[in-house]
BAGU-779988 format. One record per residue (C-alpha): x, y, z; residue in one letter. Coordinates in steps of 0.02 Angstrom, whole numbers, plus 32768, in hexadecimal, padded with zeros to 4 digits. Example, Ala and Ser with C-alpha at 12.3 -4.5 7.8 and 13.67 -1.06 7.14 Angstrom:
BEGIN
82677F1F8186A82AC7FCB8165S
END
This chain:
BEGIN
EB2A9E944994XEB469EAE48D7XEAC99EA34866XEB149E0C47FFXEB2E9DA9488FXEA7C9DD148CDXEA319D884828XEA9F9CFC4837XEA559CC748CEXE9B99CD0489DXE9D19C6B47F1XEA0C9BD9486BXE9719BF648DCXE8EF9C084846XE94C9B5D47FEXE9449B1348B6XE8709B484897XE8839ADE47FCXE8BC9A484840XE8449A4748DAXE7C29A5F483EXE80099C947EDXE7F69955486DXE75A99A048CCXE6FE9988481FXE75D98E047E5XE6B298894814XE63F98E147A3XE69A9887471EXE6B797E9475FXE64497D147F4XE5C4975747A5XE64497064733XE69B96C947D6XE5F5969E4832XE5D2962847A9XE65A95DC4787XE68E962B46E4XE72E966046FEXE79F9635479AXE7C996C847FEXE87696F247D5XE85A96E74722XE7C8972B4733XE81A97D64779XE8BC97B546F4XE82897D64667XE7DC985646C3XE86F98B846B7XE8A598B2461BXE7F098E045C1XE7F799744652XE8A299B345F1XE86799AC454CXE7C199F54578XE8339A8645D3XE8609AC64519XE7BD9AB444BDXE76E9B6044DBXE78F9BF9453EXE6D69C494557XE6CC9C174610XE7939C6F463EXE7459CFA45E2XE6B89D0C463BXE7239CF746F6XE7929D7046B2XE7179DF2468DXE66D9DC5469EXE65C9DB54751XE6CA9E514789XE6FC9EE64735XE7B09EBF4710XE7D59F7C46E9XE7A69FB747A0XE8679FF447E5XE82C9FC8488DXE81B9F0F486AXE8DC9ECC4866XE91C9E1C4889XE9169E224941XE8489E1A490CXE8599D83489DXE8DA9D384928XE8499D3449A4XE7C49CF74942XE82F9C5F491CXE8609C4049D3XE7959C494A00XE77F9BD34966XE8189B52498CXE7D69B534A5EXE7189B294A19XE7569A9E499EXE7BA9A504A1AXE7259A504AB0XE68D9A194A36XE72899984A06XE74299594AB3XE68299394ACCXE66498D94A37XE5FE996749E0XE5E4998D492DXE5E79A3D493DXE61C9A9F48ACXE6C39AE8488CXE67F9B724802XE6109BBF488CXE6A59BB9491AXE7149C38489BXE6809C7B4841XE6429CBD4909XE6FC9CDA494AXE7149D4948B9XE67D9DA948E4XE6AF9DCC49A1XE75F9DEE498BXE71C9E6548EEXE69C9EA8496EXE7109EDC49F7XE7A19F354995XE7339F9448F6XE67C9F8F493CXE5E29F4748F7XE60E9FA04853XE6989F2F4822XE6259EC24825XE5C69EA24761XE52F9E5047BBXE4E99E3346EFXE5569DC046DFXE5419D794775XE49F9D64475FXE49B9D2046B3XE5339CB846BAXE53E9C644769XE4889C7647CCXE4299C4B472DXE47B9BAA46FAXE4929B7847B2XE3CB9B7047BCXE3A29B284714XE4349AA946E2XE41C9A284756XE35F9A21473EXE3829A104691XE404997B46B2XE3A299294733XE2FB992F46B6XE35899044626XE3A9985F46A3XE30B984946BFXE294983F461DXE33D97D845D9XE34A97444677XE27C9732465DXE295971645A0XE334969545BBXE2D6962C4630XE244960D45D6XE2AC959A456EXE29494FE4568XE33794C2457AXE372953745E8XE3AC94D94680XE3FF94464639XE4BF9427464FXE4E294764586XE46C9508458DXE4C49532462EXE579950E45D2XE54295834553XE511960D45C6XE5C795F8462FXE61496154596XE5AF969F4554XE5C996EB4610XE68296F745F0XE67D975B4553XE60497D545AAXE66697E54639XE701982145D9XE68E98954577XE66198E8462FXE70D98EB4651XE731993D45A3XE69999C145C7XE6C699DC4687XE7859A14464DXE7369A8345C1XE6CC9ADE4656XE72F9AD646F9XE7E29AD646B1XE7C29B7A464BXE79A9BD6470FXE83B9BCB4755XE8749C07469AXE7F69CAA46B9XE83D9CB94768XE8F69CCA473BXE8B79D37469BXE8559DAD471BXE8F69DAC478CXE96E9DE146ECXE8E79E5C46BBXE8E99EBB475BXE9929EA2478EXE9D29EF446DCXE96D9F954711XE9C89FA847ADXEA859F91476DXEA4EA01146DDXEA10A070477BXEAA0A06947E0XEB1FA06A4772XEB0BA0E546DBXEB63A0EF4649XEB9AA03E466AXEB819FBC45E3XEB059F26462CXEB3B9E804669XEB2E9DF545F5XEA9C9DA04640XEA319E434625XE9849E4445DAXE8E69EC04591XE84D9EB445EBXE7CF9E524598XE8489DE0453AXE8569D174543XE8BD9CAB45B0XE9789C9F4577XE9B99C16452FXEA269BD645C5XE9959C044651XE90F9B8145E2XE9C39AFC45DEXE9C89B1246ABXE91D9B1346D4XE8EC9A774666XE97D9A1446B5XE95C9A4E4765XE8959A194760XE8D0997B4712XE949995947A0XE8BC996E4818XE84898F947CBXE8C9986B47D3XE8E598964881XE82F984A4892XE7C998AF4905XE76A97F24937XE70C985749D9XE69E9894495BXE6AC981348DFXE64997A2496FXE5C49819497DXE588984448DBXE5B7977948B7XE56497274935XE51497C349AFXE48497EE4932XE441975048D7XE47696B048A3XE4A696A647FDXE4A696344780XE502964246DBXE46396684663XE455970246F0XE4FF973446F6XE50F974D4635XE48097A34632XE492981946A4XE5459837466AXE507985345C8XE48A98E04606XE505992C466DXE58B993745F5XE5129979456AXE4E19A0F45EEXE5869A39461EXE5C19A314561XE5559AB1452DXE5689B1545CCXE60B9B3345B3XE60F9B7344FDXE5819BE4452CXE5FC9C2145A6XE5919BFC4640XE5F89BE746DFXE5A59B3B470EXE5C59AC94792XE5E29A1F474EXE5C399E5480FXE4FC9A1E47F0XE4F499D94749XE53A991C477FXE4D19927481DXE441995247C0XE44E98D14747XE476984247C9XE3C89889482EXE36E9870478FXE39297C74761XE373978F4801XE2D097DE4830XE2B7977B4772XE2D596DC47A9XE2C896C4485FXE295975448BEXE27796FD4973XE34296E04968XE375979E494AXE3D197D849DBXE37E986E4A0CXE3F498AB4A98XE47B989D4A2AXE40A992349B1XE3DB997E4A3CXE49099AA4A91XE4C599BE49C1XE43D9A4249A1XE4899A904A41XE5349A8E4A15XE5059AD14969XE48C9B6449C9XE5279B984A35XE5C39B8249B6XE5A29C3F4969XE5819CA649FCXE5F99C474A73XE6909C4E49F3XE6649D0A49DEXE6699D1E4A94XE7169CD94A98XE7579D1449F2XE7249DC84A4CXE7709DA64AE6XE8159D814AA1XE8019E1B4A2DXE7F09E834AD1XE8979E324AFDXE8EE9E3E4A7BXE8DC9EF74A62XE9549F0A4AE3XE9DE9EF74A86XEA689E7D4A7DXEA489E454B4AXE97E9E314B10XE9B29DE14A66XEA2A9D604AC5XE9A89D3D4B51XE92C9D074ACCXE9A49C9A4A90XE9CA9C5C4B34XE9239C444B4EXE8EB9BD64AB2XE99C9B504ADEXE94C9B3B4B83XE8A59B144B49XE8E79AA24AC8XE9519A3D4B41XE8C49A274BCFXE8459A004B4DXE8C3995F4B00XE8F8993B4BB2XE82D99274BD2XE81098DA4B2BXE892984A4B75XE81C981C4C06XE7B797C54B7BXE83597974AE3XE7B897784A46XE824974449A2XE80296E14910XE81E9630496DXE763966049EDXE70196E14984XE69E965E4964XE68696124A0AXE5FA96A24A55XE57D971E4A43XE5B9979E4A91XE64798024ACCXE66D98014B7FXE6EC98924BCFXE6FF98A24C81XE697982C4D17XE6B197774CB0XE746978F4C64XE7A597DA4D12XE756972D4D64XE7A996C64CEDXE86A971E4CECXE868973D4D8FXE80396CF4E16XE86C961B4DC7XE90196734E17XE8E996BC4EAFXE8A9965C4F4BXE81996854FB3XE86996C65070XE7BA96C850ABXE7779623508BXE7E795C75123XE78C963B5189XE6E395FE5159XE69195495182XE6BB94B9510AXE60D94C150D0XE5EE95745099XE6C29572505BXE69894E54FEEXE5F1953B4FA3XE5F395874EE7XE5AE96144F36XE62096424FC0XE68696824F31XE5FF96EE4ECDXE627979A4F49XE6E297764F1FXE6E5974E4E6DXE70B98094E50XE78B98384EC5XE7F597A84E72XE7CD971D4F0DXE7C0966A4EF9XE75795EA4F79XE7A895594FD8XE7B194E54F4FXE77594364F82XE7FA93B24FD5XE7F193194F64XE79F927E4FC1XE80691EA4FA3XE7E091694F1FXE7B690CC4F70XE7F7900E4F59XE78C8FA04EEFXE75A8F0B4F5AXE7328E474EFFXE67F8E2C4F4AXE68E8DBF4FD2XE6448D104F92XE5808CE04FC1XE54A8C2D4FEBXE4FA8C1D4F3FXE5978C454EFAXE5EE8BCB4F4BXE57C8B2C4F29XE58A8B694E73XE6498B654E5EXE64E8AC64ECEXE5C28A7D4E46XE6388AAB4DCAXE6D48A3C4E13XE67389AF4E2CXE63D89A94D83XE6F689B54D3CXE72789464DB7XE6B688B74D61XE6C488F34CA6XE77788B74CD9XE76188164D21XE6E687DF4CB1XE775880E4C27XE7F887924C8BXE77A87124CA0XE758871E4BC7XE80387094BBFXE81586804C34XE7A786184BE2XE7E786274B38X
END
């Protein structure tokens, strides 16, 4: 395979990464604003969107810091096949912590796949573990404590109010809640739009190097660049408008967790902790920190509930979070490596990879349709079901139960004859109808009787004392 047609390949696959980002993260923005009624969904996501596009062109630290702070971009033995895998092991995480409803972050998932793939095909020394260090481990460890104290000092302060739960103090809030949600927007385009931006610069960077290498003498395609320069002017264009696309798309698995999976929110709570968040990632992200806007939200959320009503935080929702967040790094690097291994073997390897990540993709939204979530029911739960409720309810209203003639009318006709079927798609002998019966008069009593015969007699007279009136007149 040529070289050009290599990098564009991967272009499409690192703007594929972007729009999985968009949508997988659509809820740190909008999450709370949705919970509370603030915005409705669909325009929530329409906002969302566009502040994630114009926060895509605001600054470049974070692309420069993917681009050459993580990996040494002048190693010859790091090419595009390397940046190809880590966004295959980034795209296949997004789309899994996706399917279960989980917050995970999408920094983290290309920060680790990166870090495999870079592993595998230049050694640890590709590797600038500084930066690593400073830019990714560090903030992952301090910025949502800072969010989540910051939610938290703020939501003890608002509710000491005295007016703070009436109808206008809340109208107040709602309002204030949608200004700071498009400000997180804004902030989460500045940080997680400018990543894809680094990834494409990182694949010009290395993919430049090689066609000088292969073909000397020969002047450089157009879409060359230096190592250590900025995003081009087209790659920040595409990468703005792809995250943007992906947060319109909705990503409402996730939106129901971090909406309704953590805490329940009201809108004094939801403003502040969008406020916090926002103010973390906004600083993050001119520092040049590769944050995940994921922890920050989360963070805050945590905060302002452990602020107001701690007995109501969800703490298995926390706990399988904190999980997901534990396992994003290693187990994307374990993939992103894998699929470097792969890929070194040439076109076949570099194909198979591909192969690979369209297969994932299309099992995971075949699962994903098991238990449809959109805007119209992210409200309706708590939680994010994937495989044992949602196959009863596609499949068992369908197909009939062959075993249940077999069994006695009472144990057929039992809600739990069906509870060893439910997952092999069976439904119980449903239960014959009894006929309505015929509404009967009440047969007539002996009191009854002398009553109504009472009655005549008494109209009988009123009328012959009437004649006899009239008689005599």
């Amino acid at each position: 395979m040529s070289i050009e047609l290599i990098v564009l390949i991967v272009v499409v696959t690192a703007l594929v990464f972007d729009f999985t980002n968009g949508f997988h993260d659509a809820a740190n923005a909008m999450a709370t604003c949705v919970a509370t009624g603030a915005f409705k969904p669909k325009v929530a996501v329409l906002l969302a969107a566009v502040m994630n596009l114009v926060g895509a062109f605001l600054s470049t630290e974070v692309a420069k810091t993917i681009a050459s702070g993580i990996v040494d971009d002048t190693n010859v033995a790091i090419g595009a096949q390397t940046v190809f895998a880590a966004l295959v092991g980034a795209i296949l995480w997004n789309l899994l912590t996706w399917l279960f409803g989980l917050p995970s972050s999408s920094s983290h998932a290309i920060f680790g796949a990166l870090i495999g793939a870079v592993i595998v095909q230049a050694g640890i020394n590709g590797v600038l573990w500084y930066g690593v260090a400073s830019k990714i481990l560090l903030p992952a460890l301090v910025a949502p404590v800072v969010a989540g104290v910051a939610s938290w000092a703020g939501t003890k302060i608002a509710y000491k109010g005295l007016h703070n739960d009436n109808k206008d103090s809340k109208k107040r809030y709602r309002n204030g809640q949608r200004v700071s949600s498009l400000l997180v927007a804004l902030s989460h385009g500045t940080s997680d739009g400018q990543k894809t931006m680094g990834i494409i610069t990182l694949v010009l960077v290395v993919s430049t190097a090689q066609f000088a290498a292969a073909n000397p003498g020969v002047d450089l395609p157009w879409w060359h660049q230096a190592p250590g320069s900025g995003p081009h002017w087209w790659v920040m264009v595409a990468a703005g408008i792809a995250i943007a696309l992906g947060t319109y798309s909705g990503g409402w698995r996730i939106m129901r967790t971090m909406g309704k999976g953590m805490a329940e929110i009201e809108p004094p709570q939801g403003f502040i902790a969008e406020t916090a968040g926002m103010s973390c990632i906004l600083a993050s992200a001119h520092l040049g920190f590769g944050l995940s806007t994921t922890h920050v939200v989360s963070g805050s959320i945590m905060g302002t509930g452990l602020a107001r009503t701690p007995e109501e935080v969800r703490w298995n929702t926390a706990k399988r979070m904190l999980i997901a967040w534990g396992l994003t790094l290693p187990a994307a690097a374990l993939v992103g490596g894998a699929a470097a291994w792969l890929a070194h073997f040439g076109s076949w390897g570099f194909l198979a990879v591909l192969a690979i990540l369209l297969f994932g993709a299309v099992a995971i939204k075949i699962a994903s349709s098991r238990n449809h979530i959109s805007h119209e029911n992210v409200n309706d739960a708590n939680e994010v079901t994937v495989l044992a409720k949602a196959a009863i309810s596609s499949v068992t209203t369908t197909i009939p139960n062959p075993l249940a003639p077999a069994l006695p009318d009472y144990i057929a006709d039992h809600p739990l004859a069906a509870s060893p079927l439910r997952l092999t798609g069976l439904k119980p002998k449903p239960k014959p109808k009894k006929p309505k019966k015929k509404k009967t008069p009440p047969k007539p009593t002996h009191k009854n009787k002398e009553r109504k015969d009472a009655q005549v007699r008494a109209s009988v007279d009123k009328a012959k004392a009437k004649e006899a009136e009239r008689g005599e007149s």
